[in-house]
N, C-alpha and C positions, 0 to 999 in steps of 0.2 A: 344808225347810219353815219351822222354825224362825230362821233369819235373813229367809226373805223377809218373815215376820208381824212380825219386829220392824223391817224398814226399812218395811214398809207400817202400822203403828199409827203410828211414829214421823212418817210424813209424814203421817199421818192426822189426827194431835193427839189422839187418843182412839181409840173405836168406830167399826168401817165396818159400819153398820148394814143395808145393802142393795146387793147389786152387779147389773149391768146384764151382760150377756154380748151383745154386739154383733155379730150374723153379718154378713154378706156385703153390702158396699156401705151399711150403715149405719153406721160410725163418725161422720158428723154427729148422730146424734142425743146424744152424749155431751154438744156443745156446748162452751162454755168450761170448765175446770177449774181449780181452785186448782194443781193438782200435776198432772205429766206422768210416768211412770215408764216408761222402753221395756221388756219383759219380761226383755228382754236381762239387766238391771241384778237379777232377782227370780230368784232362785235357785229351781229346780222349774216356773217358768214356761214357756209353750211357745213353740218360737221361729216367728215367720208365714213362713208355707211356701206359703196359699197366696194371690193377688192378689184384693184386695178385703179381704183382714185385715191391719192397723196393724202389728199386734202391741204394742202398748201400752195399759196403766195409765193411765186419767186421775180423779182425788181429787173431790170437790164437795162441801164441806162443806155442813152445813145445823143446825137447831136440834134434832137428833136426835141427832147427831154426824155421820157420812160418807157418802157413795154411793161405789161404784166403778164407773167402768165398763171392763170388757173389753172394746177395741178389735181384737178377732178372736178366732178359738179354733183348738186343733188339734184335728182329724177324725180317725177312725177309719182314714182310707183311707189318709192322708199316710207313716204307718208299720205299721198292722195293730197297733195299740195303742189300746184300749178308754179305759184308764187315761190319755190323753194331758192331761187335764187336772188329773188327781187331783191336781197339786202346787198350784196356784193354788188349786182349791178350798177344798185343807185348810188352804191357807196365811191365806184372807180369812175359814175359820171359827176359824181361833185370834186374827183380831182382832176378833170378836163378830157376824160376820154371824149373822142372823137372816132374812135373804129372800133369794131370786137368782133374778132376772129373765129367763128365756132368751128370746131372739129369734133369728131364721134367717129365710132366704128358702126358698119353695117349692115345688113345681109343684101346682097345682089339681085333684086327682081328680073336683071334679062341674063342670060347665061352667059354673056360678053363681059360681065361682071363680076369678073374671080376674084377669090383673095386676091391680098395686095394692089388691085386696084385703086386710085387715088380719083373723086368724085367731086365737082364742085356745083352745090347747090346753083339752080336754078331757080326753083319756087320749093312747096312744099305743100304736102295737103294732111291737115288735121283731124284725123279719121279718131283718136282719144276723143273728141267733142270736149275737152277740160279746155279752158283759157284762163291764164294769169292773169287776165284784167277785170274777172269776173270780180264784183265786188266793190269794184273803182268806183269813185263818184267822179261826173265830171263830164264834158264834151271831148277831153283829151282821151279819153279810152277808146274810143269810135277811131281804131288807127287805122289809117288806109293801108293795104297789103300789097297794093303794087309796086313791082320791083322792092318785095321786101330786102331781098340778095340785091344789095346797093349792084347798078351795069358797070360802074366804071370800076368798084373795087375787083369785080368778079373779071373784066378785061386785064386789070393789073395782077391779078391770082395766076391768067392765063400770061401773061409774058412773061411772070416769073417762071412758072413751069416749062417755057420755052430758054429760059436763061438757063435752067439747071438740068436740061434734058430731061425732065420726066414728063410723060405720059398724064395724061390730066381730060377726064372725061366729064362732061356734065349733063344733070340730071335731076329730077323729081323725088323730093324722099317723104315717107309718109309714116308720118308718128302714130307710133302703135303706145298705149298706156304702159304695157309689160304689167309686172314683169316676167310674167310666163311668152315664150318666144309666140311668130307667129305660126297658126295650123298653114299647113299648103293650100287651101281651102282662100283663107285669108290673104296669102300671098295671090296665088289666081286674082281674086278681087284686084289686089291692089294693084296688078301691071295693068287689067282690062281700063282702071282709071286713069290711068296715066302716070303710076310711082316708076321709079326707076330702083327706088331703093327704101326697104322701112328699115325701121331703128325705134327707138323707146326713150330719144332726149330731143334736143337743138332747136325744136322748134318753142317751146314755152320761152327760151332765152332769145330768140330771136323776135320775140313778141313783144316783152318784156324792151328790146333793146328799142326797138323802131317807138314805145310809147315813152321814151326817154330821148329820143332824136337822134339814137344814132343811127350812124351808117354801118350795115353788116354784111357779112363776107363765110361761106360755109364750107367746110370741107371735109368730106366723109372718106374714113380709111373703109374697103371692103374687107371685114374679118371671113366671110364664106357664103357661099352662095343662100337665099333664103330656103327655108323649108319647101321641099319639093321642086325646086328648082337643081338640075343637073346633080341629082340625087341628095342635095343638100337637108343636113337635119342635123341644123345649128345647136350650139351648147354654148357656156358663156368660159370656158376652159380654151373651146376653140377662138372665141372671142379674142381672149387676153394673148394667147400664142402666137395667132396672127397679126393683133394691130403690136402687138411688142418688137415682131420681125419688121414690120413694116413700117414701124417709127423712124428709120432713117429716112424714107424718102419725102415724108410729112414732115422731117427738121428740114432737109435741105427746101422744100417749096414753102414753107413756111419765112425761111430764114433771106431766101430769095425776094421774096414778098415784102419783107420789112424792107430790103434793102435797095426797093424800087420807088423812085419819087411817087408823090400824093398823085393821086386823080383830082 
């Protein structure tokens, strides 16, 4: 951890103030960057395993000091490791992060929830049963969950999507292990409890983040309605099709975002 914080400050020229976590077929919304770093080169970084993640680092300086964005991440399912991100985290909170942005693509648990739709976490429920802090020693693991979706970043998400005209829904998402999709069966379940939307990442990094002290902020592209939902019978072909279409409108509310004073 220790070397990759010092070659990432070092490209950085200072503070990396807020990172970007890039799920599935959205690595454009990063756009240009001053610095390119492939994970490879970041010691504790995860290597891209699966198609539709970069696996790389790209820097964006700005009048704050940095953004990063993560060009993929590692999943739970890739190895049966909770922790697959814990090194990059810890690595981008030793060079002063203070926000991290999670994004992923989804399936729709309510049928108002088509493709293309843009979702911002409101809570989450962790129906995997895995936790990245399993293992921890310490009173610091015992993290409290409320308002894990920091209210004031998730307010500032919404005026951004009000500055950029888009559409911007919020909602419940519930971490499924993967990486076999969910049965309809499964989905059923998951709206009667309350999800709005499952997926198979964001929630271990958002775990991860809050036992590091950040403040987090989530937002889910819908790739297609979930299994058995308005006849939906998700593939991860359709996955990458749809959040790829619909990475413009997650650059422009992303980009919005960065460019809305702190909460």
């Amino acid at each position: 951890m220790t070397l990759a914080a010092d070659r990432l400050r070092a490209a950085a020229g200072g503070d990396i103030h807020t990172a970007v976590v890039l799920g599935t077929g959205l690595a454009s919304v990063a756009g240009d960057g001053d610095v390119v770093i492939p994970y490879a080169d970041l010691p504790g970084f995860p290597q891209a395993g699966v198609s539709g993640h970069e696996g790389a680092l790209v820097l964006r300086r700005d009048a704050r000091g940095c953004v990063a964005f993560l060009l993929g991440r590692a999943h739970y399912y890739e190895h049966g490791d909770a922790r697959a991100m814990a090194g990059a985290l810890e690595a981008l909170a030793a060079c002063g992060l203070r926000t991290l942005v999670l994004t992923c693509a989804s399936g729709g648990v309510r049928a108002h929830l088509a493709p293309g739709e843009l979702v911002l976490f409101s809570d989450h429920i962790n129906f995997s049963g895995a936790n990245p802090l399993i293992g921890v020693s310490g009173d610091a693991r015992f993290v409290p969950m409320v308002d894990a979706y920091d209210p004031d970043l998730r307010a500032r998400m919404h005026r951004a999507a009000a500055a950029a005209r888009i559409d911007l829904h919020e909602g419940v998402y519930m971490w499924f292990s993967g990486p076999s999709f969910e049965t309809p069966a499964e989905v059923r379940m998951a709206g009667l409890l309350g999800a709005d939307l499952v997926g198979m990442s964001t929630v271990p990094e958002a775990i991860l983040a809050r036992h590091l002290g950040l403040r987090v902020v989530a937002v889910s592209l819908v790739t297609n309605h979930a299994a058995g939902v308005s006849g939906g019978a998700p593939h991860h072909a359709e996955t990458k099709r749809v959040a790829t279409a619909g990475a413009a409108r997650m650059r422009a509310l992303v980009a919005a975002f960065l460019q809305q004073d702190e909460a």
